[in-house]
N, CA, C and O atoms as a Maestro MAE file, in Angstrom:
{
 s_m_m2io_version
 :::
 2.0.0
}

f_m_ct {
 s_m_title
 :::
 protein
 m_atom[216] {
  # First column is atom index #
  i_m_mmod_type
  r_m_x_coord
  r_m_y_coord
  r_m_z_coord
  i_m_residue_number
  s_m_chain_name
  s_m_pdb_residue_name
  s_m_pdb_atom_name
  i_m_atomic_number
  :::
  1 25 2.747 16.172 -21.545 1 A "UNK " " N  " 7
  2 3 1.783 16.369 -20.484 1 A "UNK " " CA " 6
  3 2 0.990 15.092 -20.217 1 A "UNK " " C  " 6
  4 15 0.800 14.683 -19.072 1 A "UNK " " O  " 8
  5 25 0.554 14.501 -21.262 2 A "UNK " " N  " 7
  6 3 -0.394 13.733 -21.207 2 A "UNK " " CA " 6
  7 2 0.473 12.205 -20.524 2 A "UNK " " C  " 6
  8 15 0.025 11.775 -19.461 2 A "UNK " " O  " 8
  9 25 1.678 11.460 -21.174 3 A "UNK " " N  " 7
  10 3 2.988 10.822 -20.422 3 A "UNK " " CA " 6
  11 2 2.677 11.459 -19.039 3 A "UNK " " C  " 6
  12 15 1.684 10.914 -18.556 3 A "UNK " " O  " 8
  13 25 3.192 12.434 -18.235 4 A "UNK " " N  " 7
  14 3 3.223 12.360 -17.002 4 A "UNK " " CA " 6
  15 2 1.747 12.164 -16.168 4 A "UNK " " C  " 6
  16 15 1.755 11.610 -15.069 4 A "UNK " " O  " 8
  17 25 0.999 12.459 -16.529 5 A "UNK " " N  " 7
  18 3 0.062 12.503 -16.134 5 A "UNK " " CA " 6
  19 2 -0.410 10.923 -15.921 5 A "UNK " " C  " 6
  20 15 -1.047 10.564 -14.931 5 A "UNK " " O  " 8
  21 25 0.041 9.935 -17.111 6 A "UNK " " N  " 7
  22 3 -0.214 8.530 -17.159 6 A "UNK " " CA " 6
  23 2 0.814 7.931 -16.155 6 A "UNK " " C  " 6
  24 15 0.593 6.922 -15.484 6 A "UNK " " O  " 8
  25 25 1.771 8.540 -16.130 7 A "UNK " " N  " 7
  26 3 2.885 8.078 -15.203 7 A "UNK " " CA " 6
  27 2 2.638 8.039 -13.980 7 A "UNK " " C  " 6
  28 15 3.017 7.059 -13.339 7 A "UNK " " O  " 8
  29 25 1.914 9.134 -13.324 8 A "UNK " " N  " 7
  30 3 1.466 9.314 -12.210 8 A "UNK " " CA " 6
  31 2 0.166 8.740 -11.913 8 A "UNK " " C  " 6
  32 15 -0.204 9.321 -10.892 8 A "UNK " " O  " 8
  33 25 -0.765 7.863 -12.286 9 A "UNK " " N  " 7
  34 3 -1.890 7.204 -12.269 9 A "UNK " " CA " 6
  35 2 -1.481 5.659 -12.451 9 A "UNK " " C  " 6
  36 15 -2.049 4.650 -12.034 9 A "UNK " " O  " 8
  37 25 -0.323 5.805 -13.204 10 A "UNK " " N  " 7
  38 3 0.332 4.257 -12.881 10 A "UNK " " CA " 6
  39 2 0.980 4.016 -12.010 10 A "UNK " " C  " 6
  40 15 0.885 2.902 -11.495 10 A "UNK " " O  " 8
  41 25 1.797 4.879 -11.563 11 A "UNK " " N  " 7
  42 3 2.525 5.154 -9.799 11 A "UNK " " CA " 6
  43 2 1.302 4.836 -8.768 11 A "UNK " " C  " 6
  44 15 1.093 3.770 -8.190 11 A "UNK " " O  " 8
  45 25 0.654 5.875 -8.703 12 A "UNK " " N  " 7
  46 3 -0.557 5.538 -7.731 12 A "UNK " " CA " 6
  47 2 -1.155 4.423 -7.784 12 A "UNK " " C  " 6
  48 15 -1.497 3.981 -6.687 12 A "UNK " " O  " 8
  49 25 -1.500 3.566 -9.035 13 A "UNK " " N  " 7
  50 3 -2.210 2.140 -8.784 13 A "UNK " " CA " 6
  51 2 -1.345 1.128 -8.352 13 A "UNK " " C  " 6
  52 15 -1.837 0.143 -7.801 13 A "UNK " " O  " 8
  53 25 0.210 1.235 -8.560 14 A "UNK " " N  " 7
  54 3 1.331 0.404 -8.089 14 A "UNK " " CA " 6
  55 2 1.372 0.468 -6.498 14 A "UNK " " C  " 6
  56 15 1.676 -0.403 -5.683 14 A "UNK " " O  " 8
  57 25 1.109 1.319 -6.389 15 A "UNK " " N  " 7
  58 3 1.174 1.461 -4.875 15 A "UNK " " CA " 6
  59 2 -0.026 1.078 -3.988 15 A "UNK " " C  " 6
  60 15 0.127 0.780 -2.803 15 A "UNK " " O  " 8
  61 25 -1.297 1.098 -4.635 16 A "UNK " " N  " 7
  62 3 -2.398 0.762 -4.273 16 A "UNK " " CA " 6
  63 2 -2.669 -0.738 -3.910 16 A "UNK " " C  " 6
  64 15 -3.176 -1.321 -2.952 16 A "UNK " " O  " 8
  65 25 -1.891 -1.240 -5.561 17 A "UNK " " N  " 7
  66 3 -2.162 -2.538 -5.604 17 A "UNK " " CA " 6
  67 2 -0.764 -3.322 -4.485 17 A "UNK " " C  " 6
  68 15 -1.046 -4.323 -3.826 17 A "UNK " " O  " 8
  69 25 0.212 -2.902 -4.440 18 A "UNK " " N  " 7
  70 3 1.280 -3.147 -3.104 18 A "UNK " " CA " 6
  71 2 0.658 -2.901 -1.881 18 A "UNK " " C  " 6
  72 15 0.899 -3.578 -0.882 18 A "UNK " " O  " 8
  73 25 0.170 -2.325 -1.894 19 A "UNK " " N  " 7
  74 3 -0.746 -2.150 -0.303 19 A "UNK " " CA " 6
  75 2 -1.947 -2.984 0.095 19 A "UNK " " C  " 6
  76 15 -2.291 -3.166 1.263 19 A "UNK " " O  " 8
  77 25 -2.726 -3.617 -1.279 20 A "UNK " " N  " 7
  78 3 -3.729 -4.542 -0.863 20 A "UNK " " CA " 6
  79 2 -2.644 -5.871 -0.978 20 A "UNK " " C  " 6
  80 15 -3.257 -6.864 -0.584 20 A "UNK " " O  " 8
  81 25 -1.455 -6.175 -1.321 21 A "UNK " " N  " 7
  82 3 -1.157 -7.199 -1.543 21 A "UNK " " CA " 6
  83 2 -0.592 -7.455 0.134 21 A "UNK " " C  " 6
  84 15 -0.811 -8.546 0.662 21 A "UNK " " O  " 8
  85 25 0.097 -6.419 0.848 22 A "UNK " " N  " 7
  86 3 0.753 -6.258 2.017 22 A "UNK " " CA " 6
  87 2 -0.662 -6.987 2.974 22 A "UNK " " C  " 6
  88 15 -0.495 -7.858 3.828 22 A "UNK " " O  " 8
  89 25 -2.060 -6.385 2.584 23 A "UNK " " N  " 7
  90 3 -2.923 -6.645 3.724 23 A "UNK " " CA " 6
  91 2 -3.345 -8.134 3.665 23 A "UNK " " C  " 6
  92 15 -3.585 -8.847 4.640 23 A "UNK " " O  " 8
  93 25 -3.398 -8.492 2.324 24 A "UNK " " N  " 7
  94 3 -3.728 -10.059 2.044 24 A "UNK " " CA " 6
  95 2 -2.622 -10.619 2.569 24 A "UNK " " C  " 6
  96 15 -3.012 -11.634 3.146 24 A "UNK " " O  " 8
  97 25 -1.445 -10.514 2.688 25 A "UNK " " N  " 7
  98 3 -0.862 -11.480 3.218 25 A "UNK " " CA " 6
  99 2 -1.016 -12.274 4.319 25 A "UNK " " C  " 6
  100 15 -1.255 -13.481 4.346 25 A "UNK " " O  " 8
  101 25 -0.826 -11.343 5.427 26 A "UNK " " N  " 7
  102 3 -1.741 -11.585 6.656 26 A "UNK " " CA " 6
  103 2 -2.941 -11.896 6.990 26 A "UNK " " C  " 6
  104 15 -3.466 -11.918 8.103 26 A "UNK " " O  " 8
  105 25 -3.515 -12.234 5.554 27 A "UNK " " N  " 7
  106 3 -4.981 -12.569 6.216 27 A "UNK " " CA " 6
  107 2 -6.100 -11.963 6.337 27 A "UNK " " C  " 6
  108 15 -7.018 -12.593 6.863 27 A "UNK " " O  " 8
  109 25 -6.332 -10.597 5.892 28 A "UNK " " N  " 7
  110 3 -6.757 -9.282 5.804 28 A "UNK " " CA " 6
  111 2 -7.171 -8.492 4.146 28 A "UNK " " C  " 6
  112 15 -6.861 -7.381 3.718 28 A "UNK " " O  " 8
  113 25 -7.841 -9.416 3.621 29 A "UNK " " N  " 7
  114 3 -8.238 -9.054 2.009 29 A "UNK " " CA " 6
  115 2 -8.738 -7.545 2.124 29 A "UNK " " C  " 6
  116 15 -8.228 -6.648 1.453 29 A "UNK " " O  " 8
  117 25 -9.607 -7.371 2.882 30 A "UNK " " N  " 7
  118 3 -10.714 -6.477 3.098 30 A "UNK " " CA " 6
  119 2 -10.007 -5.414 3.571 30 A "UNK " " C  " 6
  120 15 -10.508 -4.379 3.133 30 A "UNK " " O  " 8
  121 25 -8.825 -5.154 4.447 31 A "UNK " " N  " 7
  122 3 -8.174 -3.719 4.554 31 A "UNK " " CA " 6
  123 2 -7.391 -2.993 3.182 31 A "UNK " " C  " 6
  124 15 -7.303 -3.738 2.206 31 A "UNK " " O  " 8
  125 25 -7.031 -2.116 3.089 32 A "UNK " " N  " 7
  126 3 -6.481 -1.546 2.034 32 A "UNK " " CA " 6
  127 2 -4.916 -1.430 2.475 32 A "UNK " " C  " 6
  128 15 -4.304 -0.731 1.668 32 A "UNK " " O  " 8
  129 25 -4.282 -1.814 3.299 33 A "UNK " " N  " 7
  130 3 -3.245 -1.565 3.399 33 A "UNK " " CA " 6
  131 2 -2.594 -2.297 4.888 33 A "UNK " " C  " 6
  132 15 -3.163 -2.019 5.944 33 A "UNK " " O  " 8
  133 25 -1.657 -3.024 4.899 34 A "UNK " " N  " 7
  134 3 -0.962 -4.077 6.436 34 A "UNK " " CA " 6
  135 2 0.570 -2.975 6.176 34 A "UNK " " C  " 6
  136 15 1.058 -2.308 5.263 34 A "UNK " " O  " 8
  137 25 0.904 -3.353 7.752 35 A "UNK " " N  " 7
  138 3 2.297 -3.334 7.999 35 A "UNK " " CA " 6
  139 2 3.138 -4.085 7.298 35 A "UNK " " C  " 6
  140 15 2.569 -5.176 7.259 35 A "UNK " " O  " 8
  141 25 4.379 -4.201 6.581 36 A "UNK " " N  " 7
  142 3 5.421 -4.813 6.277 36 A "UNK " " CA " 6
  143 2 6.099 -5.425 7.176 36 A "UNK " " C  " 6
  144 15 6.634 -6.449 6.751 36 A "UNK " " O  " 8
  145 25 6.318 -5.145 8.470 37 A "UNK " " N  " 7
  146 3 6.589 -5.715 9.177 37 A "UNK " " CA " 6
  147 2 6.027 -6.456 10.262 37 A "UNK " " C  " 6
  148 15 6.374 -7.613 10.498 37 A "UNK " " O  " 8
  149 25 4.874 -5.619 11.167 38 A "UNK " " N  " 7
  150 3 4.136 -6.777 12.080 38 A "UNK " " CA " 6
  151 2 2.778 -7.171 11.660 38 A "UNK " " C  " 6
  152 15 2.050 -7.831 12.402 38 A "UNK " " O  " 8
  153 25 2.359 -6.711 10.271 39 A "UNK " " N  " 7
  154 3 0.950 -6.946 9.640 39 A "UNK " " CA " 6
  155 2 -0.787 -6.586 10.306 39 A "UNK " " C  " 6
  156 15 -1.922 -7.058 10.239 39 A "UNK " " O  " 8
  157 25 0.000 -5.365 10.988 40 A "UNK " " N  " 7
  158 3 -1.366 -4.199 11.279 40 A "UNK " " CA " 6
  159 2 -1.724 -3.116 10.635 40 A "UNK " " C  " 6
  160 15 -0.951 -2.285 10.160 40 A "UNK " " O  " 8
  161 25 -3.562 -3.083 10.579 41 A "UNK " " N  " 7
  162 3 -3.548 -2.037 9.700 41 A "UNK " " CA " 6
  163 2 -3.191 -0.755 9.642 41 A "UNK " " C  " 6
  164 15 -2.867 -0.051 10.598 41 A "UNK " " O  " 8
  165 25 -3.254 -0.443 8.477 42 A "UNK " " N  " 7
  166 3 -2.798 0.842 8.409 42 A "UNK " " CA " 6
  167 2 -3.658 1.296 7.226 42 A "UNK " " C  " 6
  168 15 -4.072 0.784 6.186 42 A "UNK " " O  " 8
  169 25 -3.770 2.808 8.010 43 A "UNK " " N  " 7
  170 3 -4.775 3.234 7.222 43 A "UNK " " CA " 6
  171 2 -4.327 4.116 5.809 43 A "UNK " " C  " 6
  172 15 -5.232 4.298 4.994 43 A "UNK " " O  " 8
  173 25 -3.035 4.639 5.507 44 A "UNK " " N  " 7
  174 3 -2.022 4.693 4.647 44 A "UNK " " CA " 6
  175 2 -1.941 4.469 3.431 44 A "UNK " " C  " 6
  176 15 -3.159 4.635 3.374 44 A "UNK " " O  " 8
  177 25 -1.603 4.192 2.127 45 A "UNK " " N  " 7
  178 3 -1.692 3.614 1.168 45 A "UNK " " CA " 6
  179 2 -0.178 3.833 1.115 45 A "UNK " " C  " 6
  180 15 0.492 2.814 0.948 45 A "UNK " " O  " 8
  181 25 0.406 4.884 1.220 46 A "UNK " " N  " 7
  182 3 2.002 5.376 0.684 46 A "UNK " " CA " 6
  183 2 2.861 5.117 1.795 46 A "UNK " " C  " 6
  184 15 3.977 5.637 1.788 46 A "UNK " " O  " 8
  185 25 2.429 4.222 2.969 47 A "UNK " " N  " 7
  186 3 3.753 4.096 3.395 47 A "UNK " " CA " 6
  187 2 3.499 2.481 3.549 47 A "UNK " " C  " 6
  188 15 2.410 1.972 3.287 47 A "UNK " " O  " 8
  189 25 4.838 1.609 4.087 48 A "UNK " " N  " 7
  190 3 5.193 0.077 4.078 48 A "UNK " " CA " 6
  191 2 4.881 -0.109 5.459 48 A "UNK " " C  " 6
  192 15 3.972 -0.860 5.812 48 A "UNK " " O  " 8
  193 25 5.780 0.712 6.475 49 A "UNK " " N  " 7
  194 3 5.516 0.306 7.959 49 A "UNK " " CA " 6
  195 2 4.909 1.064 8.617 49 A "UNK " " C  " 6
  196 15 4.678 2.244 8.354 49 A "UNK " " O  " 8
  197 25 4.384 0.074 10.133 50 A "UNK " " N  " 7
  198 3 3.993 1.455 11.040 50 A "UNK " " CA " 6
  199 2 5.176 2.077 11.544 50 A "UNK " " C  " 6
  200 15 6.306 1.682 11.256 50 A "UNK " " O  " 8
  201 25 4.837 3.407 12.573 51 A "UNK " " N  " 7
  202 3 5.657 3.441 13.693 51 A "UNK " " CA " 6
  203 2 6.017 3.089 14.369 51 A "UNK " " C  " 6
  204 15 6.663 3.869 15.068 51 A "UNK " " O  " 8
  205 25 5.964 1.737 14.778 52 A "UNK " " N  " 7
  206 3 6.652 0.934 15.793 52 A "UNK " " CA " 6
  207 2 7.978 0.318 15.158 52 A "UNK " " C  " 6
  208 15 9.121 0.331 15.616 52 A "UNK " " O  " 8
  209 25 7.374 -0.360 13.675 53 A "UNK " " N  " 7
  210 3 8.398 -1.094 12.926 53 A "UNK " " CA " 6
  211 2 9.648 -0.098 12.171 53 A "UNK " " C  " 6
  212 15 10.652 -0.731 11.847 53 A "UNK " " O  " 8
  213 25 9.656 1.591 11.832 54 A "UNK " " N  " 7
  214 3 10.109 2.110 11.561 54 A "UNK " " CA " 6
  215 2 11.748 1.859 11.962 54 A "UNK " " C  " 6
  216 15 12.607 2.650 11.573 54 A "UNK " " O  " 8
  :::
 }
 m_bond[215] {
  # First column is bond index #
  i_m_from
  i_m_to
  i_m_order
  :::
  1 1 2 1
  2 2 3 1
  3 3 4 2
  4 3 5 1
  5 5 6 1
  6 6 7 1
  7 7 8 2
  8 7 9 1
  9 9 10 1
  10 10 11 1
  11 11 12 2
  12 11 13 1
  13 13 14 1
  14 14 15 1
  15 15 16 2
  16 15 17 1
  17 17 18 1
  18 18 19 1
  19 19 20 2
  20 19 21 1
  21 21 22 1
  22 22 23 1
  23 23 24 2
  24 23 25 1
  25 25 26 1
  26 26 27 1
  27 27 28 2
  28 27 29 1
  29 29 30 1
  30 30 31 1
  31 31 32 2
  32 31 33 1
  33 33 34 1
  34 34 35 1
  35 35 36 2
  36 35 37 1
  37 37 38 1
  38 38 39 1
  39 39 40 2
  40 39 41 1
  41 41 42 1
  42 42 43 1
  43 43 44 2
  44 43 45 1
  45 45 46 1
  46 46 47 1
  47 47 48 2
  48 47 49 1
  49 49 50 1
  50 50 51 1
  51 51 52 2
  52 51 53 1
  53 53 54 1
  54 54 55 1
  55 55 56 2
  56 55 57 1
  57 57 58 1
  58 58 59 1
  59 59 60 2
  60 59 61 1
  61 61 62 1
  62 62 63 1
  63 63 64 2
  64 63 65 1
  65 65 66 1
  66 66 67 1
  67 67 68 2
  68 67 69 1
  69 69 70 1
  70 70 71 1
  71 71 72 2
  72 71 73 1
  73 73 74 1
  74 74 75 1
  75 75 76 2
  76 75 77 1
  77 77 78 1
  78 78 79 1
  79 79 80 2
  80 79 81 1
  81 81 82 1
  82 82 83 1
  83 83 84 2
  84 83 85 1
  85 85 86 1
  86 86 87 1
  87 87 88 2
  88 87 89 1
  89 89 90 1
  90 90 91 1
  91 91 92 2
  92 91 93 1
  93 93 94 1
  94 94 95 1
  95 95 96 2
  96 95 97 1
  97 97 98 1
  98 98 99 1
  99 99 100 2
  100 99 101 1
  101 101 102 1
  102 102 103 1
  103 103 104 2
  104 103 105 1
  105 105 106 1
  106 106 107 1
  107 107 108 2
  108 107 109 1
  109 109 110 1
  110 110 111 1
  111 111 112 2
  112 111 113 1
  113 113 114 1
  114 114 115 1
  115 115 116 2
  116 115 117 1
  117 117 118 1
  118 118 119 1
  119 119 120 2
  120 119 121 1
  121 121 122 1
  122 122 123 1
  123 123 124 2
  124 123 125 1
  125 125 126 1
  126 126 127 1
  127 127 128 2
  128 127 129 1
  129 129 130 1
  130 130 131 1
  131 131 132 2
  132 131 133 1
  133 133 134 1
  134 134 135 1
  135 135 136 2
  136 135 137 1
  137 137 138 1
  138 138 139 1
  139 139 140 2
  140 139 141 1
  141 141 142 1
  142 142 143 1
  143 143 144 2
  144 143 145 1
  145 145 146 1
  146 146 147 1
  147 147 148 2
  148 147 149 1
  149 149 150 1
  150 150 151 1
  151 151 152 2
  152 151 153 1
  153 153 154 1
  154 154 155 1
  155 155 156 2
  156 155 157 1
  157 157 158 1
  158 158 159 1
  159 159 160 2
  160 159 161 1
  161 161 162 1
  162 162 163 1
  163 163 164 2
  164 163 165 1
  165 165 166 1
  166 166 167 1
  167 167 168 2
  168 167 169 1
  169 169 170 1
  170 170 171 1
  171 171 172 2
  172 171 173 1
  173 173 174 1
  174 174 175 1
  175 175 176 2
  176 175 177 1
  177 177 178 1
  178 178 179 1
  179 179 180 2
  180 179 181 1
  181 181 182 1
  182 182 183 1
  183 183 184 2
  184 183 185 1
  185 185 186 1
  186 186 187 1
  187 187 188 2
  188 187 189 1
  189 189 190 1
  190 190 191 1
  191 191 192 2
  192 191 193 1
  193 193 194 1
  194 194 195 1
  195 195 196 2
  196 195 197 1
  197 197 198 1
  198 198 199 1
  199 199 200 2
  200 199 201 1
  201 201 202 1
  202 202 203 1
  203 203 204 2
  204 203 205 1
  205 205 206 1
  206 206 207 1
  207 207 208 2
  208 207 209 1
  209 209 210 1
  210 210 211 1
  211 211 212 2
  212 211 213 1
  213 213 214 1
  214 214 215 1
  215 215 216 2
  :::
 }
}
């Protein structure tokens, strides 16, 4: 129990921390999350692109 539970709090910060890294790229420290592809925000944490770039 206690394993999944850590598993899933380490999932979620991986993804957190991929999403502030996506917004810094572009230039954008201060959002929590950029597009992968045209580097707009998104308000998201769990996904990479917008809908345009899909």
């Amino acid at each position: 129990m206690f394993e999944v539970h850590y598993n899933d709090e380490m999932e979620a910060e991986i993804q957190r921390l991929e999403a502030k890294n996506r917004a810094a790229a572009p230039g954008h420290p201060e959002w929590d999350n950029a597009c992968a592809g045209c580097g707009c925000q998104l308000k998201a944490i769990n996904v990479e692109k917008c809908d345009r770039c899909v």
